[in-house]
C-alpha positions in Angstrom: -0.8 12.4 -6.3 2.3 13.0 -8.1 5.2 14.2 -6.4 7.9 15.7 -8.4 11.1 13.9 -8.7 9.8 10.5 -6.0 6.8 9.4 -7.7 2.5 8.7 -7.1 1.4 8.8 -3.5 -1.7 6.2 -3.6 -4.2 7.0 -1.4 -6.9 4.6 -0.9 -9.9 4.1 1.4 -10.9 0.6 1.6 -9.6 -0.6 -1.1 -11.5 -3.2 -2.2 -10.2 -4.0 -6.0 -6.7 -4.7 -3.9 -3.7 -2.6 -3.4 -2.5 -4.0 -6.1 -4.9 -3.1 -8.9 -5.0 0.3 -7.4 -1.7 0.7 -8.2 -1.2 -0.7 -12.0 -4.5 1.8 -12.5 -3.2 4.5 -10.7 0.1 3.8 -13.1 -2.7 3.7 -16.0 -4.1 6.6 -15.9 -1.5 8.8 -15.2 1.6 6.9 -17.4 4.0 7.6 -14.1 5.9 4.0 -13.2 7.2 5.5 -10.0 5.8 4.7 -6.4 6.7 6.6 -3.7 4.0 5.7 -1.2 0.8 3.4 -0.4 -1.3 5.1 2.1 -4.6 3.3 3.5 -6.9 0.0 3.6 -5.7 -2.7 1.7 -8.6 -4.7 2.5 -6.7 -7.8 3.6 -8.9 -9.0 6.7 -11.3 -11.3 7.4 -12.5 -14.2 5.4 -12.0 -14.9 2.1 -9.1 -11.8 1.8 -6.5 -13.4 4.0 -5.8 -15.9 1.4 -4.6 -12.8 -1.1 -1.8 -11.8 1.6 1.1 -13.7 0.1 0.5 -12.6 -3.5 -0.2 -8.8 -2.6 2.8 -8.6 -0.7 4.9 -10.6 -3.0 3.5 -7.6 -5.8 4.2 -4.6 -3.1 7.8 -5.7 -3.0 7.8 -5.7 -6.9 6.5 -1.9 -7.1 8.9 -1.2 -4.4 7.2 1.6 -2.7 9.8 4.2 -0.9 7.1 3.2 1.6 4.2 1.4 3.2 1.0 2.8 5.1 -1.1 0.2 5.9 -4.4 1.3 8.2 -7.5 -0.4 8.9 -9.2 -2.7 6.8 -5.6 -4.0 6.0 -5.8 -5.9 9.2 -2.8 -7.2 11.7 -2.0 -10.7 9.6 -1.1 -8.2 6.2 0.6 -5.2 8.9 2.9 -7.9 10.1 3.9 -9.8 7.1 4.6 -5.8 5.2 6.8 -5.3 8.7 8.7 -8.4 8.0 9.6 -8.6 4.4 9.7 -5.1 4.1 10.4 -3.6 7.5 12.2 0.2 6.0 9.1 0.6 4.0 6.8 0.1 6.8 5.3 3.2 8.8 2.9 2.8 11.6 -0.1 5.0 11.7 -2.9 5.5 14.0 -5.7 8.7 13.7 -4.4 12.3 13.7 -1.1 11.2 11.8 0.3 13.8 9.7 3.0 12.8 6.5 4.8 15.4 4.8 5.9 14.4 1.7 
């Protein structure tokens, strides 16, 4: 989603290609450089994804989302790292949340 004047909300399920591919494709297909926001499953739990939490964070901070919506397949190691490198951008979110953008 494109919202004028901030930039792409990305919205993804579980994202399995990674957060980050998600993004440059999202950035692809529609030519906008902005992010505004990263809402959903970044599919960094469990074995054998762990491993890509230094690197996708180290990417999120180069994007520079206004902000950061982790939820479930993201997992608590990932939450927590985004929390502490990036603690403004972080926003908690649990079922029934509602964002207004």
């Amino acid at each position: 989603m494109n919202i004028k004047y901030k930039g792409l909300i990305i919205l993804t399920g579980c994202g399995h290609a990674g957060i980050v591919n998600t993004i440059n494709y999202a950035k692809e297909v529609t030519g906008i450089k902005k992010i505004y926001s990263v809402i959903g499953g970044f599919h960094l739990s469990g074995q054998g994804y762990e491993e890509s939490i230094p690197l996708t964070i180290a990417e999120l901070k180069k994007q520079d989302p206004q902000y950061i919506i982790p939820c479930h397949c993201t997992g608590w190691k990932a939450a927590n790292e985004i929390i502490n490198t990036m603690p403004e951008k972080f926003i908690q979110t649990s079922v029934g949340s509602i964002f207004y953008f």
